[in-house]
C-alpha positions in Angstrom: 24.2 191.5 11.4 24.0 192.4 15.3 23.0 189.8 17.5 19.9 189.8 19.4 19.4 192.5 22.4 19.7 189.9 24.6 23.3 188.5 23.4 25.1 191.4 24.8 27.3 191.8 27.9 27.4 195.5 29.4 31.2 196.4 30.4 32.0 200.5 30.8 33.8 202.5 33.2 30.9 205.1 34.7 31.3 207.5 31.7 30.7 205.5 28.9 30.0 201.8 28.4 30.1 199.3 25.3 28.3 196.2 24.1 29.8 192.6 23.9 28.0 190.0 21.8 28.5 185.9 22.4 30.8 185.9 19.5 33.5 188.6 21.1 32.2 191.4 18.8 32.0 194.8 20.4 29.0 196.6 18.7 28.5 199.3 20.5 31.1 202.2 21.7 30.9 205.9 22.6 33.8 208.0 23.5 34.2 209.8 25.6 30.9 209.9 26.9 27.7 207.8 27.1 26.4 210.6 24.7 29.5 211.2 21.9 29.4 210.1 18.9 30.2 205.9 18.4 33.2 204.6 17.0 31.6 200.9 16.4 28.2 201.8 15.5 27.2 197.9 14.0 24.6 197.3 16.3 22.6 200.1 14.3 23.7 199.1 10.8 26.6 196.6 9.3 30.3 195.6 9.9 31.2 198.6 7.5 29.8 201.4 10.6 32.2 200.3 13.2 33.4 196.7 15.5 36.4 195.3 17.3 35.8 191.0 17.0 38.2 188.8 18.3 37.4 185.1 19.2 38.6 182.2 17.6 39.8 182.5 13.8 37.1 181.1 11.2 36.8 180.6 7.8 35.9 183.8 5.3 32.4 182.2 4.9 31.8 180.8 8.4 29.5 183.0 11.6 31.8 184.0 13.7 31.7 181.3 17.0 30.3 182.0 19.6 31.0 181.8 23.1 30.1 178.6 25.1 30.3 180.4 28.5 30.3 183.3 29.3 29.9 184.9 33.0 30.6 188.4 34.8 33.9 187.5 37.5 31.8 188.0 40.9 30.3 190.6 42.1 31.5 193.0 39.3 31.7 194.3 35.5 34.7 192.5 33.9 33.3 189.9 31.5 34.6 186.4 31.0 33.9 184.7 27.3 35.2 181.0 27.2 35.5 179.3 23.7 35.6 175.4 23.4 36.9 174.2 19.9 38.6 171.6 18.0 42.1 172.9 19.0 41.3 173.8 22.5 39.7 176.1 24.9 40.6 180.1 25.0 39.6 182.8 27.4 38.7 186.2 27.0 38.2 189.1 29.8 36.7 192.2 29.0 36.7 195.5 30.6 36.8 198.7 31.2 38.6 200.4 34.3 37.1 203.8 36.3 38.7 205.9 34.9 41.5 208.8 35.9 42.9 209.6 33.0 42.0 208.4 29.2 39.2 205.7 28.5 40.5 202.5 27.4 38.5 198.9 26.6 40.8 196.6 27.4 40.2 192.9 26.1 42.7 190.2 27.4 43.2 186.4 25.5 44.0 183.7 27.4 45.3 180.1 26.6 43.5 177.6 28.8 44.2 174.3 26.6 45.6 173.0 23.3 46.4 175.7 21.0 44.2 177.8 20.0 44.4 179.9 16.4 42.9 183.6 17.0 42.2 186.8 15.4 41.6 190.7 15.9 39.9 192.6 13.6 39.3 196.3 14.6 37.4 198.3 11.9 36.7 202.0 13.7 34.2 204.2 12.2 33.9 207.8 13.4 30.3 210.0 13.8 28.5 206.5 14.2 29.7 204.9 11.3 30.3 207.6 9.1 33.8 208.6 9.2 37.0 206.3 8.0 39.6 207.9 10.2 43.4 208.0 9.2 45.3 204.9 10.6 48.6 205.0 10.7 51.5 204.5 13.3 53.1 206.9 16.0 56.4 205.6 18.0 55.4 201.6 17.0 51.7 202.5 18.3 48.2 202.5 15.8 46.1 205.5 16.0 43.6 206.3 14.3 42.2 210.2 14.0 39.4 212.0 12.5 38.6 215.8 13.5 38.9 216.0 17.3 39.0 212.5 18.1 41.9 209.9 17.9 41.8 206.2 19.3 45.1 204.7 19.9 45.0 200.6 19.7 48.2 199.1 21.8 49.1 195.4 21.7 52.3 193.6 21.5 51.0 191.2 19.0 51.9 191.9 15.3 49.1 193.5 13.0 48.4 194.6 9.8 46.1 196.4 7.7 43.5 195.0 5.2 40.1 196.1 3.9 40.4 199.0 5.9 40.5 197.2 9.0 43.7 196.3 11.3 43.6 192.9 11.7 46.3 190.5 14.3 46.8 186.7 13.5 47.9 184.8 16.7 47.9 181.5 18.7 47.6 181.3 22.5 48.5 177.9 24.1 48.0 176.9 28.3 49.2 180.2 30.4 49.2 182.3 27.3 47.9 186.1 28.2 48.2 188.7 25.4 46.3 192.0 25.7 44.5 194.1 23.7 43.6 197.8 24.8 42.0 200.9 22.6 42.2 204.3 24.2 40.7 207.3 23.4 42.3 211.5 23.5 41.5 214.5 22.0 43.7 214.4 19.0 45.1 218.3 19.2 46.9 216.5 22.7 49.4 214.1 22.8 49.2 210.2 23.1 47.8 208.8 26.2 49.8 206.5 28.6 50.7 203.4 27.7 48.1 200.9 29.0 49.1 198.2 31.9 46.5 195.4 31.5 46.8 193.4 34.1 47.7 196.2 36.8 44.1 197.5 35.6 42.9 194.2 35.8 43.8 194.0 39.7 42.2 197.5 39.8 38.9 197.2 38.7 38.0 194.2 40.2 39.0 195.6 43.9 37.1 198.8 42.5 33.8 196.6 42.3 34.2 194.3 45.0 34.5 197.1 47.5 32.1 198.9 46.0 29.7 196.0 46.5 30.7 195.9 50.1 28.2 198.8 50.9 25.0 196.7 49.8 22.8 196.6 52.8 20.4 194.2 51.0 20.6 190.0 51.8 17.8 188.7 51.0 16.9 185.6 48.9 17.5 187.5 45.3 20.7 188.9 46.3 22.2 188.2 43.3 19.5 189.8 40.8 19.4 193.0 43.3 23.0 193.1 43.0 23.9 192.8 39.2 21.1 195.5 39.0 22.6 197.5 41.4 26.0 197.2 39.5 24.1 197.7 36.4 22.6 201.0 37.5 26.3 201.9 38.6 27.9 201.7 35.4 25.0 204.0 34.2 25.7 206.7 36.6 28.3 209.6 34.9 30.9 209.5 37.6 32.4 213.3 36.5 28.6 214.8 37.8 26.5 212.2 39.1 23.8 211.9 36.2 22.3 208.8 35.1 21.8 207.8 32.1 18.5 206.1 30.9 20.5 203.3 29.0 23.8 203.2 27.0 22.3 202.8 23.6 20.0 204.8 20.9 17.6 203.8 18.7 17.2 200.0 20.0 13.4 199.6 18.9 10.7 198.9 21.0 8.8 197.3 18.1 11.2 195.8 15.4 11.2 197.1 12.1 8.9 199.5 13.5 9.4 203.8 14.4 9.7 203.6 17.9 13.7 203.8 18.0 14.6 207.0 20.8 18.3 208.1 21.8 18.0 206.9 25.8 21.8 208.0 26.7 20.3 211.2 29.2 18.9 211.8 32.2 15.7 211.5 32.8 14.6 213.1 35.9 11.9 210.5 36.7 14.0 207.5 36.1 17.1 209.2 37.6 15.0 209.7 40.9 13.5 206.3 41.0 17.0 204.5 40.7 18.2 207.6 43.7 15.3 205.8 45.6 16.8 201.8 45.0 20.3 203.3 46.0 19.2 205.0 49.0 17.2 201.7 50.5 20.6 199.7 49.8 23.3 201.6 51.5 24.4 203.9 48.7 24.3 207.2 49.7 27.3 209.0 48.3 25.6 208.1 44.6 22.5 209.7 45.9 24.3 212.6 47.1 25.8 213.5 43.7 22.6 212.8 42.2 21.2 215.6 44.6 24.1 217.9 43.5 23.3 217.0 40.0 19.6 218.1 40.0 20.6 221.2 42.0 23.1 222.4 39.0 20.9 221.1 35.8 18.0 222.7 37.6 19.8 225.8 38.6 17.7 229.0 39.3 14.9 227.8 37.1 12.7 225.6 38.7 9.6 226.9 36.2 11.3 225.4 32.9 12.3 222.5 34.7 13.0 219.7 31.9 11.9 216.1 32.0 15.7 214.9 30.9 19.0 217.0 30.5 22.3 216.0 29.1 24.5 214.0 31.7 26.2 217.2 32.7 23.3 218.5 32.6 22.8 220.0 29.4 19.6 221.6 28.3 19.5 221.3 24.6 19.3 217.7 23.0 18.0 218.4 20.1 16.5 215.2 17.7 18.0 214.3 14.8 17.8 211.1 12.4 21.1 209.1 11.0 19.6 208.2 7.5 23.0 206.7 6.6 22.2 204.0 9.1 19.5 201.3 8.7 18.8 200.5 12.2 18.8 197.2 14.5 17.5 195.1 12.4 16.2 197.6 9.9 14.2 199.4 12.6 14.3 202.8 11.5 15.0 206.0 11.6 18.0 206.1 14.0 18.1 208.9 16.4 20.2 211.0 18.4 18.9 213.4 20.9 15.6 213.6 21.6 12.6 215.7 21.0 10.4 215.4 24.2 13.0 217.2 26.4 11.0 220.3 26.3 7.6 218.0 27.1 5.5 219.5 29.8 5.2 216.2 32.2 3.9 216.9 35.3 4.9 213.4 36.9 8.3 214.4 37.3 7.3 217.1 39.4 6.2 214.2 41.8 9.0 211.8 41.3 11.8 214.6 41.9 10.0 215.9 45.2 9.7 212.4 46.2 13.5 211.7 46.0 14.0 214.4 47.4 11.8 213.8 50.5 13.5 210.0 50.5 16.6 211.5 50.9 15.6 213.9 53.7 14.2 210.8 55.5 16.9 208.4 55.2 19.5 210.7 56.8 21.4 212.2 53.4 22.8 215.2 55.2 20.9 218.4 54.5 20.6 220.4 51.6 19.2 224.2 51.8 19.2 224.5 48.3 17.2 221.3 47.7 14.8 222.4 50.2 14.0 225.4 48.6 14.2 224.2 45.3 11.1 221.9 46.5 9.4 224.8 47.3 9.9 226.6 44.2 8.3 223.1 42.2 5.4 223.8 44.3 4.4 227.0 43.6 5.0 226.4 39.9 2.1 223.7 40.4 -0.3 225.2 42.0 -0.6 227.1 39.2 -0.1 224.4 36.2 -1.5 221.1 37.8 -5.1 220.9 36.2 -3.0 221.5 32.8 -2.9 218.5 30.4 0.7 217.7 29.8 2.6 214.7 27.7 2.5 212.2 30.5 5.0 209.6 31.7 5.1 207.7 28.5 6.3 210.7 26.5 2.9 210.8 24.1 3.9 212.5 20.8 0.0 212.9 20.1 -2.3 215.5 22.0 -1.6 216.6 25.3 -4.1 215.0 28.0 -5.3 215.6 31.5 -3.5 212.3 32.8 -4.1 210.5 35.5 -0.7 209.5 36.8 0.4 213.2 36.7 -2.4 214.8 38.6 -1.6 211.4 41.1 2.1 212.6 41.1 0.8 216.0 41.2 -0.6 215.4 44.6 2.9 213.4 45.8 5.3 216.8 45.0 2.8 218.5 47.4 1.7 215.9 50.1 5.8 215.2 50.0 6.5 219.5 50.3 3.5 219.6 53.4 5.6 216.8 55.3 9.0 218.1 54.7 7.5 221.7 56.4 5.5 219.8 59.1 9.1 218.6 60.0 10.5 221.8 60.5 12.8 221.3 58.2 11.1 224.0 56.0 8.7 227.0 55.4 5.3 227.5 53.8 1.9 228.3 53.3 0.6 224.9 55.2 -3.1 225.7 55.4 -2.8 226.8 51.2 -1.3 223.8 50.2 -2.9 221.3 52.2 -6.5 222.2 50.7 -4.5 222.2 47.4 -3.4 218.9 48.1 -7.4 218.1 48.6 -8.5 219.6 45.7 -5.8 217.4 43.5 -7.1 214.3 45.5 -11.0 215.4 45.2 -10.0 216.4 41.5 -8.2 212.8 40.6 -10.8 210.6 42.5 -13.8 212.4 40.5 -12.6 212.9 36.8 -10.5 209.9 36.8 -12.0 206.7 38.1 -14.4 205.1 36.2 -17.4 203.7 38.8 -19.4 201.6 36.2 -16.1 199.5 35.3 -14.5 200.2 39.4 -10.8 201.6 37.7 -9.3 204.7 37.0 -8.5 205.2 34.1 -5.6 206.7 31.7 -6.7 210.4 31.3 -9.6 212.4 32.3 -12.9 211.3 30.5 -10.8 208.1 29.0 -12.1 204.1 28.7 -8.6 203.1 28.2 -6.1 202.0 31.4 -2.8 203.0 31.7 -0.1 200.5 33.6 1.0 204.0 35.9 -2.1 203.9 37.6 -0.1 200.8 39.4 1.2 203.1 40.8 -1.2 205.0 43.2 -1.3 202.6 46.0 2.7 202.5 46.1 3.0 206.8 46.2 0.1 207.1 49.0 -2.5 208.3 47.0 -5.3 205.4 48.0 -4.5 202.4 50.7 -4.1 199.3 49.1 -7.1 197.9 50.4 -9.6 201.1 48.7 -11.7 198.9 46.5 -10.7 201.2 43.8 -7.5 200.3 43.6 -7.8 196.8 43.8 -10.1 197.4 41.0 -7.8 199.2 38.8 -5.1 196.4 39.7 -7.8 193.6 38.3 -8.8 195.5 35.2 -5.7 196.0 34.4 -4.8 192.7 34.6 -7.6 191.9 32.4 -7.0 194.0 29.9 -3.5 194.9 29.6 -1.8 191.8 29.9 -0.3 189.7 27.8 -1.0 185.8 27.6 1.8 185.2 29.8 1.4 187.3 32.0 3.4 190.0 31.5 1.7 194.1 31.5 1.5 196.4 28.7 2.3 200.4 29.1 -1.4 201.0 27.8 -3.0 199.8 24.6 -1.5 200.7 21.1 -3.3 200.5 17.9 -1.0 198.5 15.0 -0.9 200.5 11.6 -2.9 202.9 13.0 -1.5 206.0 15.4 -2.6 205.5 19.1 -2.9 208.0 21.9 0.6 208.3 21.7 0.8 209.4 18.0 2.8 206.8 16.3 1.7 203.6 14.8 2.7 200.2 15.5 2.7 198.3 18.6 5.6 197.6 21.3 6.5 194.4 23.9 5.6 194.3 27.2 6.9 197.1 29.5 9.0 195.4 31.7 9.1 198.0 34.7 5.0 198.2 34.6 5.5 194.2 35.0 7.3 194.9 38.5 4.9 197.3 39.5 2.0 195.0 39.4 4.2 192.6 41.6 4.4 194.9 43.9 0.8 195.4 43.5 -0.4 192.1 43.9 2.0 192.0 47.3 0.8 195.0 48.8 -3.5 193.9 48.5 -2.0 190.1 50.2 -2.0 188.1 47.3 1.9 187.5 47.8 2.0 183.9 45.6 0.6 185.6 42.6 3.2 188.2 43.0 5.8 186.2 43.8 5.6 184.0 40.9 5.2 187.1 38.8 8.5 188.4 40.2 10.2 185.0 39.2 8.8 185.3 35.7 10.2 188.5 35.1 13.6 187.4 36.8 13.6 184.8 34.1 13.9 187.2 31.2 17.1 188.7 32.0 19.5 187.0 29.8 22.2 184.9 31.1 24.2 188.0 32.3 21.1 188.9 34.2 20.0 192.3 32.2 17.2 193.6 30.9 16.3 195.8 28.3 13.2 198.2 28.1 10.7 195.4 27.5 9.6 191.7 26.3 8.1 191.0 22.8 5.5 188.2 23.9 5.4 187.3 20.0 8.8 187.3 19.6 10.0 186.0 23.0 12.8 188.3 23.0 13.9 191.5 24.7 13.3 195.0 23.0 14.0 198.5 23.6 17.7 200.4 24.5 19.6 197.8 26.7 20.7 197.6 29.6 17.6 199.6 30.8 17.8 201.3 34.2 13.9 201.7 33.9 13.6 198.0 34.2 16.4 197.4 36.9 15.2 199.7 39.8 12.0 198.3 40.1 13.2 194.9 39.6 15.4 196.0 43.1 11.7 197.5 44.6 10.1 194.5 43.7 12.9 191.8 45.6 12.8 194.6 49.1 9.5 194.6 49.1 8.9 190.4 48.8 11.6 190.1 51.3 10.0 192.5 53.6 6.9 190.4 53.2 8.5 186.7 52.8 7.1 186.2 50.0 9.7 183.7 48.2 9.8 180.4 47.9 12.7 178.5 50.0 
């Protein structure tokens, strides 16, 4: 059985990542890509779809150990997992290194007192779980190869083969340091390089610590806005620049439940929020290739713009359900690809133009392309604005005039009127600036609700929506319009949890909601941030302060998040690590450090 969401380490190599648990298992593997197919595939199923373990030996019948400590080394993603048993204490370091040539995972044991019995067992499954590839041995090295894919496993420790798994027996004592590596090549070519552990080693942590260097932020949470940062990084696709939502599929957001989606694309929205943190921290060549990326994916067809694409920007990601797999903890069905790529959502019209515009603004050199590009999303809303649309959250029931869309509506063009008054482009000012009014005039009247003093989800609506946090920090109203601070408090009252914590908008158990699936889900971790920021903005700092310090306290010992927090469960849910939860958790610490707002 997979561990809990929260009991995994992130390592990867900005192309692909895996998933450690506290008792050395690797779960969770993609190659080559964030979006192939897995070759350990047990986080979504059982030891027979796919793991690499190697700790401590144990007894047949015995859980595996787990680790007692376990910490990232500094500022980067190499994983140390330190064992204390009977026999002595053992080390392992985990990685990944950027990559120039062939992926490799490369795992390294070492001795630091007594003697310590260990083991290896490696079990790959191809086409997530499905596949038992052929093992066998080329020139004293283990390969295994289905189809187009072959994974070559190098180690100078002896191994053998049993149950259909290759399995090495050893014992490390003080100074010890025997490696493990796996790396993966199309299996028409012919065998990647022999790994060299510890010269990768040396690499990859000089990769991250210089790459650290460029944080502009030093404030008192330094250290969560870094591992976030870092976290984000290893979710950007170094060949093009896209960003992936999360490295995982089909983590649910309610478990046992339906609500299990493939997260390993690009989002436009959440792609341009975490441009935003990068920008505001010093990194400007990752929000320069994410400006190149959005220029190619978008290409000359700004009308079908799509709210995700693949990570090179592929259009098609069509949905499909792995019935041979029984889910994280029998959440079901697992999925890969995902059906609302061809949602109309007018938001990301908003969030792109806004990146855009922050880009513009904090000196990213100029872009002709992107300027007219901006253009061309404009003129594609004034015609399809007042449409109802899917919405932010992705609603698989009847399209709705939303709220937050018509508000993000208004940002693409109140972003487009400044980037012309700059002289930095051409247009219609006079048109757009009354269209700008009319979204504003249409927003404030159709979807505010004066007898309660809130907006509300979608036009006509009782319900609230956790985006409408969101209008004071785009623009839309000051902070101190009594109808935000009324949305904020209603909000509060009726979308939060007893600790706390803020819902996405309310859901309705067995029954299907207004986003046309039953069940219920956690708290939404990023709308928790935004009502931080909230409560910060309208000068009620300690509330969101200690807010902020609740959320921080989530993140497992590793500091990641995933999607959300079951308040009934007090666990994490949803596809992990989460880049939706990690930039605003970065938004939130600039803006209580621009305020001082922390404590000590």
């Amino acid at each position: 059985m997979a561990g809990r969401i929260e009991d995994y380490a992130l390592i990867g190599d900005m192309q692909t990542a895996a998933l450690v648990c506290r008792d050395g298992t690797v779960d969770w593997l993609c190659l080559p890509r964030f979006d192939s197919h897995a070759i350990f595939a047990g986080l979504l199923g059982t030891e027979e779809h796919g793991f690499w373990r190697l700790g401590p030996a144990h007894a047949a019948d015995a859980e595996p150990p787990t680790a007692a400590r376990r910490t990232y080394r500094g500022d980067s993603l190499i994983l140390e997992s330190e064992w204390d048993t009977p026999r002595g204490t053992v080390r392992i370091t985990d990685f990944m290194p950027p990559r120039d040539g062939a992926p490799q995972l490369i795992r390294i044991v070492e001795g630091v007192s007594g003697r310590v019995p260990m083991r290896s067992a490696l079990r790959m499954r191809f086409s997530y779980g499905r596949v038992v590839p052929w093992v066998h041995k080329h020139d004293g090295r283990t390969v295994a190869v289905a189809g187009p894919d072959s994974v070559w496993f190098d180690t100078d420790c002896e191994t053998y083969g049993k149950s259909l798994t290759t399995y090495s027996d050893f014992t490390v004592a003080p100074g010890d340091r025997i490696a493990f590596t796996i790396s993966w090549e199309p299996s028409h070519k012919n065998p990647p390089p022999l790994p060299e552990p510890e010269q990768s080693l040396v690499a990859t942590e000089d990769f991250w610590r210089e790459w650290v260097e460029h944080c502009t932020y030093h404030g008192p949470y330094r250290e969560a806005v870094v591992r976030s940062l870092i976290t984000l990084k290893a979710l950007t696709y170094a060949p093009t620049g896209g960003i992936v939502a999360a490295p995982t599929t089909s983590l649910p957001e309610d478990i046992g439940g339906v609500r299990n989606w493939d997260y390993r694309y690009t989002w436009l929205r959440d792609a341009a929020i975490t441009l935003s943190s990068l920008l505001r921290t010093g990194y400007r060549e990752e929000a320069r290739a994410w400006r190149e990326w959005l220029l190619r994916a978008v290409a000359g067809d700004p009308e079908n713009l799509q709210i995700m694409y693949g990570i090179a920007g592929e259009r098609e990601l069509g949905e499909a359900e792995l019935d041979w797999l029984p889910g994280y903890e029998n959440s079901a069905p697992v999925r890969v690809g995902n059906g609302a790529a061809h949602q109309l959502q007018l938001d990301v019209y908003g969030e792109v133009t806004e990146a855009l515009h922050l880009a513009h603004m904090t000196g990213l050199a100029r872009n002709d392309y992107a300027s007219l590009l901006q253009l061309k999303l404009i003129r594609y809303l004034e015609d399809h604005w007042d449409e109802p649309d899917e919405g932010i959250w992705e609603v698989r029931g009847p399209r709705r005039h939303f709220v937050h869309s018509k508000v993000m509506a208004w940002v693409a063009v109140d972003r487009t009127i400044k980037l012309i008054e700059s002289g930095d482009a051409d247009g219609p000012l006079d048109r757009w600036r009354e269209l700008r009014d009319d979204i504003h005039r249409d927003v404030c009247e159709k979807g505010y609700d004066k007898e309660r003093n809130t907006f509300t989800q979608s036009y006509g609506s009782k319900e609230l929506d956790a985006s409408l946090l969101l209008i004071p920090q785009m623009g839309f109203l000051p902070p101190d319009d009594k109808r935000v601070i009324g949305t904020i408090e209603a909000i509060q009252r009726e979308l939060s949890t007893p600790d706390g914590f803020i819902l996405r908008y309310p859901t309705e158990g067995d029954s299907e909601g207004v986003d046309g699936l039953p069940g219920d889900e956690g708290a939404f971790l990023a709308c928790s941030f935004w009502m931080a920021d909230d409560l910060a903005m309208i000068g009620r700092v300690d509330e969101a302060r200690k807010l902020f310090e609740k959320l921080l306290a989530l993140r497992n010992d590793l500091g990641l998040l995933a999607e959300e927090w079951d308040p009934h469960l007090k666990r994490q849910v949803g596809n992990f690590p989460q880049a939706f939860s990690h930039v605003p958790l970065i938004d939130t610490a600039l803006r209580l450090t621009a305020s001082g707002a922390y404590g000590g």
